[in-house]
VEXDRENLO-847878 format. One record per residue (C-alpha): x, y, z. Coordinates in nm, 2 decimals, padded with zeros to 4 digits. Example, Ala and Ser with C-alpha at 12.3 -4.5 7.8 and 13.67 -1.06 7.14 Angstrom:
% residues 2
- 01.23|-00.45|00.78
- 01.37|-00.11|00.71
//
This chain:
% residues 445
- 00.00|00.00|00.00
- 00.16|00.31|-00.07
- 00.23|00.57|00.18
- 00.14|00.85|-00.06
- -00.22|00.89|00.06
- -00.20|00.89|00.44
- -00.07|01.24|00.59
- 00.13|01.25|00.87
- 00.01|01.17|01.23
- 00.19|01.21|01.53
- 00.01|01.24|01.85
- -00.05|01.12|02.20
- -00.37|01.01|02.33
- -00.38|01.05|02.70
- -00.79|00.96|02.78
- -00.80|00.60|02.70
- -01.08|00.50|02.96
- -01.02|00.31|03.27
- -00.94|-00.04|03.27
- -01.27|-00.24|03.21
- -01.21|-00.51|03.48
- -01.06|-00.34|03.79
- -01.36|-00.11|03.72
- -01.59|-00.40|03.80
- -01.40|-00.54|04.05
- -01.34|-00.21|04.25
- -01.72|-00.17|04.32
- -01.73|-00.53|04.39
- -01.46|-00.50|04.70
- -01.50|-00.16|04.77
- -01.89|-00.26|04.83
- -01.73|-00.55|05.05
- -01.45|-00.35|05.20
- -01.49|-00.25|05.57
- -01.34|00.10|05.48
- -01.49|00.35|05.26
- -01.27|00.41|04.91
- -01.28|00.66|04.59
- -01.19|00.56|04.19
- -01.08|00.78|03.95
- -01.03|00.68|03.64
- -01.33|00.48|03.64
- -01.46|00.34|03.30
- -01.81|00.54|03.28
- -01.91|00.24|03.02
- -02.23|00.09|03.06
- -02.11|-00.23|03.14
- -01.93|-00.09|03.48
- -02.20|00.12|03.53
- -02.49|-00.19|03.55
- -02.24|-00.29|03.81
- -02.23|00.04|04.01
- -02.62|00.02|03.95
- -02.64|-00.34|04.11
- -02.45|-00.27|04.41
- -02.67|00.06|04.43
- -02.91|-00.17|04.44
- -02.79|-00.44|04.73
- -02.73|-00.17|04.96
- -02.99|-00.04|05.20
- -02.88|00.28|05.14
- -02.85|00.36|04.80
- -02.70|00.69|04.84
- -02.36|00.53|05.00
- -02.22|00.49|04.67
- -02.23|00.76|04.43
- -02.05|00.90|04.13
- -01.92|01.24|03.95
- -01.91|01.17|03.59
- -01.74|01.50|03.53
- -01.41|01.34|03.73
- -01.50|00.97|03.62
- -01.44|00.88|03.99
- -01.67|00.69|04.25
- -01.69|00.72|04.60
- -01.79|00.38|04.79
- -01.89|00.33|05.16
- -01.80|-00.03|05.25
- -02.05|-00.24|05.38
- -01.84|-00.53|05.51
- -01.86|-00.89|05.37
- -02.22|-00.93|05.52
- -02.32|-00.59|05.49
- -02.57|-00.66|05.11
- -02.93|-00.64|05.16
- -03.18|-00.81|04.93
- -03.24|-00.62|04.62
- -03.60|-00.50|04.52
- -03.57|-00.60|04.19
- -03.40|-00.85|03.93
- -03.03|-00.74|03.89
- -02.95|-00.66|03.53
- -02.57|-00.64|03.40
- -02.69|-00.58|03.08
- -02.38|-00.72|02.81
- -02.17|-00.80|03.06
- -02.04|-01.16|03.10
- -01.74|-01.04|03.36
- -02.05|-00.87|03.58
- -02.26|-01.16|03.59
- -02.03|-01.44|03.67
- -01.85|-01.24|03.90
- -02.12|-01.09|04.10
- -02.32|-01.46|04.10
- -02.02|-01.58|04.30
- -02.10|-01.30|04.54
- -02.48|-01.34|04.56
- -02.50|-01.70|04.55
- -02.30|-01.71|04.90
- -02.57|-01.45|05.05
- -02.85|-01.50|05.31
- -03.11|-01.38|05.09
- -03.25|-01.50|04.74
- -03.17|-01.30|04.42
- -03.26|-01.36|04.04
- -03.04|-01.20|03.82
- -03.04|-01.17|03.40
- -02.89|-00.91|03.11
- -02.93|-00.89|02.79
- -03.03|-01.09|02.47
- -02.67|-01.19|02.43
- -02.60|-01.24|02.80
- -02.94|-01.52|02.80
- -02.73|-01.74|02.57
- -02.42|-01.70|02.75
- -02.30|-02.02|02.92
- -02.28|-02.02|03.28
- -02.26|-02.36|03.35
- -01.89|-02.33|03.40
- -01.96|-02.13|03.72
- -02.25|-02.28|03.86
- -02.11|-02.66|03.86
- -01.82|-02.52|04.12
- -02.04|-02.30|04.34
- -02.28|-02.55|04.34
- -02.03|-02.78|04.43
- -01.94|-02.52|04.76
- -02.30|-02.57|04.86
- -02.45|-02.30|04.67
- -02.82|-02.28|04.49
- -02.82|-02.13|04.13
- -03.13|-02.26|03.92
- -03.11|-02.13|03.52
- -03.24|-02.17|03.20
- -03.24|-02.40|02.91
- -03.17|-02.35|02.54
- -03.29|-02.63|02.30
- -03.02|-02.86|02.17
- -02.75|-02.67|02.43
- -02.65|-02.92|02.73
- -02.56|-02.58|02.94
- -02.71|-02.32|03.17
- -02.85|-02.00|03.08
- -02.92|-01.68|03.23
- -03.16|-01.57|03.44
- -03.03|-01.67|03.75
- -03.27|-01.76|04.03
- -03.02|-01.75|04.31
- -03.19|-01.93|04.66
- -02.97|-01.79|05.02
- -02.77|-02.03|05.21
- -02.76|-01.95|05.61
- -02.40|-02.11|05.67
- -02.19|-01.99|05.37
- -02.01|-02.17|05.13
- -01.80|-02.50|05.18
- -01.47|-02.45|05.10
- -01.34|-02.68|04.80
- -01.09|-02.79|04.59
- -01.14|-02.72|04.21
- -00.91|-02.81|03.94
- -01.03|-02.53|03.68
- -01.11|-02.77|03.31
- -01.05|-02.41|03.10
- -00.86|-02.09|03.16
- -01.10|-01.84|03.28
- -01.04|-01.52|03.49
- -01.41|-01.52|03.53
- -01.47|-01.87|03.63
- -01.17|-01.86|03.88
- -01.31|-01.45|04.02
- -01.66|-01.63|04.06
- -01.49|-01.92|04.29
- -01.26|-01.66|04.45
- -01.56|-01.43|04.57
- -01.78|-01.71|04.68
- -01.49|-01.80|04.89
- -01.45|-01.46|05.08
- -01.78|-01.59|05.28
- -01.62|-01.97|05.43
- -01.37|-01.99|05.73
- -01.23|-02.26|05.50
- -00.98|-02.27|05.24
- -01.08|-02.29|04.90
- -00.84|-02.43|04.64
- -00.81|-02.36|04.29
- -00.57|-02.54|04.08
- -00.53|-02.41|03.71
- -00.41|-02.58|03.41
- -00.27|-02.26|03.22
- -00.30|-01.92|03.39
- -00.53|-01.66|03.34
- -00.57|-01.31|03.33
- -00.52|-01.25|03.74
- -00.68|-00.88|03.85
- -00.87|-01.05|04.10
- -00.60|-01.19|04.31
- -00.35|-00.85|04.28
- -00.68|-00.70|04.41
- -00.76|-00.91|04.65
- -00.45|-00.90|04.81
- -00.45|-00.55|04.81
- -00.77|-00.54|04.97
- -00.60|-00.78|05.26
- -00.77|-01.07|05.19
- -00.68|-01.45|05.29
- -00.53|-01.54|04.97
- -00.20|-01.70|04.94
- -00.05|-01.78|04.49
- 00.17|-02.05|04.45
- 00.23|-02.14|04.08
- -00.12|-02.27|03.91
- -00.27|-02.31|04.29
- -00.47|-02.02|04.41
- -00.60|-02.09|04.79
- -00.88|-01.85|04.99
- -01.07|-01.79|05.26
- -01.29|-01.55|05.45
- -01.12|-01.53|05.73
- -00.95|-01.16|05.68
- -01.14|-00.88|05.69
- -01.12|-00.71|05.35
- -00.99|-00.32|05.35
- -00.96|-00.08|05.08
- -00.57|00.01|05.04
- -00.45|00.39|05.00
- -00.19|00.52|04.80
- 00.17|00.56|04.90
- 00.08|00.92|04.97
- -00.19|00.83|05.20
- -00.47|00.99|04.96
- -00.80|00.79|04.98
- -00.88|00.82|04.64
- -00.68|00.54|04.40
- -00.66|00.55|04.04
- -00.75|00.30|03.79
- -00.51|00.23|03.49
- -00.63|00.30|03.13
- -00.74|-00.05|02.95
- -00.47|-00.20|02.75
- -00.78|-00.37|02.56
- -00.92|-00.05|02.49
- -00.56|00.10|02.42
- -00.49|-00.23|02.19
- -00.72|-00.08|01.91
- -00.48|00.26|01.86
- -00.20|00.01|01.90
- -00.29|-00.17|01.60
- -00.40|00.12|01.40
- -00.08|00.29|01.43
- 00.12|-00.03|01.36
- -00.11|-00.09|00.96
- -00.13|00.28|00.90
- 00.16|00.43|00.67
- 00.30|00.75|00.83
- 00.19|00.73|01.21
- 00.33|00.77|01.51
- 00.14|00.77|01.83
- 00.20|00.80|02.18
- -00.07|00.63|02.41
- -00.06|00.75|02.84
- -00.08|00.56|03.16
- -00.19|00.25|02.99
- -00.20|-00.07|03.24
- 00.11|-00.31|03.18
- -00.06|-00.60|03.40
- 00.18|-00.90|03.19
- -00.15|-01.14|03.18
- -00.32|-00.87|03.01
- -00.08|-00.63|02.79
- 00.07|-00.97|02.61
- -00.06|-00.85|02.31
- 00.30|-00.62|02.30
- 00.50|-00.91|02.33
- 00.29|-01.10|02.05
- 00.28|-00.75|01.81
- 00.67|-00.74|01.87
- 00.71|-01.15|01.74
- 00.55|-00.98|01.43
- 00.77|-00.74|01.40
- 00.63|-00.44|01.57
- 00.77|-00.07|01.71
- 00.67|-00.07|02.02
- 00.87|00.12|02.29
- 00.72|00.11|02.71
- 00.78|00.35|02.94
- 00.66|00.19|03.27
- 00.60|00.52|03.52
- 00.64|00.48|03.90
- 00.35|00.55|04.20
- 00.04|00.33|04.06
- -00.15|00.21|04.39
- -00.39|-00.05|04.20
- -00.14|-00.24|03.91
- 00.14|-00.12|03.69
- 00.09|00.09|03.40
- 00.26|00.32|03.11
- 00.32|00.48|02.83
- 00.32|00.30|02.52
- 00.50|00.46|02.19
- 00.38|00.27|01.87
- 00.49|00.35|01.50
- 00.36|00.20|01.14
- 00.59|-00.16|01.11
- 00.61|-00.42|00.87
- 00.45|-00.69|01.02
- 00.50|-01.07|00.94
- 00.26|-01.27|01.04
- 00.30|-01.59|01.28
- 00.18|-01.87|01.47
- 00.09|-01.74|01.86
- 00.19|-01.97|02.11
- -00.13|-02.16|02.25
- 00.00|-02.09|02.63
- -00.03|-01.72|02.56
- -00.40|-01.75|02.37
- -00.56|-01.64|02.74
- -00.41|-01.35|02.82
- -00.47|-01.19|02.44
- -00.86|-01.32|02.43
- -01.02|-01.01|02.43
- -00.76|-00.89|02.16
- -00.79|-01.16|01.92
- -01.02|-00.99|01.68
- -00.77|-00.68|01.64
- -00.54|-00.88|01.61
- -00.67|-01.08|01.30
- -00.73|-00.65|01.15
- -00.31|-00.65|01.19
- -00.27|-00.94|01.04
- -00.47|-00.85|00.74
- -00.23|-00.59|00.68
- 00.08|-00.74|00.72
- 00.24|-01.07|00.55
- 00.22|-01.45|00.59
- 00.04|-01.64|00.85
- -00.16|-01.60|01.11
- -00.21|-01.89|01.34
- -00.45|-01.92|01.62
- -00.57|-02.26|01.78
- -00.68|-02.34|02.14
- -00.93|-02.06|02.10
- -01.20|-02.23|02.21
- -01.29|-01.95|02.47
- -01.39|-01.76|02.21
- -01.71|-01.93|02.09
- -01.87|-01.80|02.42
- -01.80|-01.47|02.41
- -02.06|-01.14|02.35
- -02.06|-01.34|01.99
- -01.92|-01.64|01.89
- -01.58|-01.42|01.80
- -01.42|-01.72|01.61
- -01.73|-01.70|01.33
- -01.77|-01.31|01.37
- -01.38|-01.27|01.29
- -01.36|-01.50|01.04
- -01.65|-01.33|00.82
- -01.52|-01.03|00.93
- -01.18|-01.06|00.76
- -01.42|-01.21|00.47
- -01.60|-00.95|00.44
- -01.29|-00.71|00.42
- -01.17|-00.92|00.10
- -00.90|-01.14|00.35
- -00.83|-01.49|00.30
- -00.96|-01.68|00.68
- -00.97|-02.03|00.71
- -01.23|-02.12|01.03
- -01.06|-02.42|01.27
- -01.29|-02.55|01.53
- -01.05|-02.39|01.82
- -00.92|-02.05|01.58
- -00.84|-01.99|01.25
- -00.58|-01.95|01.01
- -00.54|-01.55|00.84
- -00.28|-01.49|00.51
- -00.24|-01.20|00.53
- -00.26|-00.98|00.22
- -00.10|-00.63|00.33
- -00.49|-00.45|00.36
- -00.82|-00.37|00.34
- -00.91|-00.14|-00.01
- -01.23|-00.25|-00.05
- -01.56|-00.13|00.12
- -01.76|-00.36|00.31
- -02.01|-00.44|00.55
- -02.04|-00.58|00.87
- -02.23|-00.69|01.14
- -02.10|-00.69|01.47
- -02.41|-00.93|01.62
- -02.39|-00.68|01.94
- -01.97|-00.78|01.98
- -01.81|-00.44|02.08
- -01.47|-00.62|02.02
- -01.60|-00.69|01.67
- -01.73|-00.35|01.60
- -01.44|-00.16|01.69
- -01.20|-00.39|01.49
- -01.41|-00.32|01.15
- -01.38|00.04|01.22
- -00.97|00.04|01.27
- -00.94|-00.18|00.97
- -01.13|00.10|00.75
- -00.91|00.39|00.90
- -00.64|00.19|00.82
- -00.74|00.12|00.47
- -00.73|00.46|00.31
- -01.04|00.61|00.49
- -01.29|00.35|00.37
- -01.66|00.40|00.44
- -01.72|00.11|00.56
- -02.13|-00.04|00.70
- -02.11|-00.18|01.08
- -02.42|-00.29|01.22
- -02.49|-00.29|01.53
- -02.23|-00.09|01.65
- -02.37|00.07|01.94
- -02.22|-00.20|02.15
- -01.92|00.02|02.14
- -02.05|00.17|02.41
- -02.06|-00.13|02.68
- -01.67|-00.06|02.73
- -01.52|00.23|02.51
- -01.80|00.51|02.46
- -01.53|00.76|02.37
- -01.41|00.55|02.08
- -01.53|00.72|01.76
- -01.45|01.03|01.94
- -01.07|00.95|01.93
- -01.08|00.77|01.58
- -01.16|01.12|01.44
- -00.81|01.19|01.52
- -00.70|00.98|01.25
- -00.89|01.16|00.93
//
């Protein structure tokens, strides 16, 4: 593609939103916390803000957590680990498949009952996978069926048990950071040890957190072990402000990445991005391909570690990514594909299985995707295989089936391809974790 039609761009975008999952998991243990605790930073998206609006809702007192959307920060009174009350109404996490598996872990080790549901896309997400190993700590979560599934489906009709959950043993059969958060939270309310032994390691914001937060958690390897015996309490910075500050998403961040990497003439400089290693391995998978990627980790963070990241157009060769790394890149697998469209070779994914149960089935939605775009994608039942033929110069259309992953993908891949004007339906999902998006693409015309 020649260079001759893309101007110059060289420019740093510091307001990449929070990071999507502490922002969940900070009104999750602040709500739990003894202490009271402020977030800035937070991601104002509305899948962290069904969260915030569900823990408004388990509280007595609505008005003890609150939020200033000007400052993106939330302030949270902690109601101690048996400080929820019984909600008045079904709890509704909308699109978000972190929220509901998370916070069933949390509900389903309560004293009271609870039914909680989301969206069209959330009611065929599977959730077996968290209610065999609560159920398994004495828990009672009754769902739905889908014909011809063998799986449970959302809602959940969640029944109180008076003498919390029995701690277990669980050897995790997939790498999940949302099946292993759901067993982690349920086990905040046992005197016993839980144990969770993992296969390959996952994405691990709960445990950093958790630990932060002082709780009775112990990492050795692939084995995980907690109990309820600590009190949890919200940490403070080193300066001994109350407020702590969220990193900007690397998933959210991985989208500028990409497009600065495929489009001729651009440099770009992205701010205070989080470095968490199980969750920015897209950098080291980019740099196998050939990428310019330079980090600048920066010092005081009080949550995780974070950065900036300096990215410029490459010549990327595609390859084939390590299966031991495909967990901590899941959510980034669909940009990923975009960058390999644009560069040369072949792309390799397998052990992708995670991805058939995601907002879409992300293996099928990439794969007509890149179609769509005029790519050459083979579908595997676990991945697929991409040659990569150095762009997209074609217009096209696509429909996201409510994936914000997917939408935001098709809309790099057309700024990278010469300013195409491309169709993406159903792209208001954008808006469940990056409603600044389009805002920030404009920078690129």
């Amino acid at each position: 593609m020649s260079n001759t039609n893309f101007k110059r761009i060289e420019i740093t975008i510091d307001n990449i939103p929070g990071d999507k999952s502490i922002s969940h998991r900070a009104i999750i243990l602040g709500s739990l916390a003894e202490n009271s605790s402020a977030y800035s930073n937070f991601l104002f998206s509305e899948d962290c803000l069904n969260t915030f609006n569900i823990f408004r809702e388990l509280r007595s007192d609505p008005t003890t957590i609150t939020k200033n959307d000007a400052n993106k920060t939330v302030f949270i009174k902690g109601l101690g680990l048996n400080g929820l009350s019984q909600a008045k109404k079904i709890l509704d996490v909308g699109n978000s498949g972190t929220g509901i598996r998370l916070i069933t872990g949390i509900l389903a080790s309560q004293l009271f009952d609870t039914e909680i549901t989301g969206d069209s896309s959330i009611q065929k997400r599977p959730m077996k996978r968290i209610v065999d190993p609560l159920t398994q700590m004495g828990c009672s979560i009754k769902g739905q069926s889908l014909e011809g599934k063998n799986d449970i489906y959302p809602p959940l009709k969640i029944t109180g048990i008076s003498d919390g959950p029995t701690a277990i043993e669980y050897k995790m059969p997939v790498a999940s950071a949302q099946v292993k958060s759901a067993i982690l939270f349920a086990s905040l309310f046992s005197r016993e040890t839980t144990t969770i032994i993992e296969k390959k390691p996952s994405r691990n914001h709960t445990e950093i957190m958790l630990k932060a937060f002082g709780a009775d958690i112990t990492l050795n390897g692939n084995i995980i072990t907690c109990s309820g015996k600590n009190p949890l309490v919200a940490p403070t910075q080193s300066t001994g402000e109350n407020t702590l500050t969220i990193p900007s998403d690397f998933s959210s961040a991985a989208f500028f990445i990409v497009l600065a990497l495929i489009r001729p003439n651009t440099k770009i400089t992205l701010k205070n991005i989080g470095l968490n290693p199980t969750r920015a391995t897209l950098i080291d998978v980019l740099k196998d391909m050939g990428a310019k990627i330079n980090v600048i980790e920066n010092e005081g963070n009080n949550i995780e570690p974070f950065g900036d990241i300096i990215v410029e157009t490459s010549a990327l060769k595609n390859i084939t990514v390590d299966e031991k790394v495909i967990p901590f890149i899941i959510d980034e697998i669909p940009i990923l594909a975009v960058a390999a469209l644009f560069s040369e070779g072949t792309l390799k994914i397998t052990n992708a299985e995670e991805l058939r149960v995601k907002e879409s089935d992300r293996i099928e939605t990439t794969v007509a995707m890149i179609r769509a775009m005029g790519g050459e994608i083979s579908e595997q039942p676990d991945g697929f295989e991409l040659i990569g033929n150095n762009g997209c110069n074609k217009e096209f259309e696509v429909d996201s089936h409510g994936d914000h992953r997917i939408a935001m993908s098709a809309y790099i891949a057309s700024k990278a391809g010469n300013e195409l004007q491309p169709t993406i339906n159903n792209s208001d999902c954008i808006n469940t974790s990056f409603p600044t998006f389009l805002e920030l693409l404009c920078q690129f015309s």
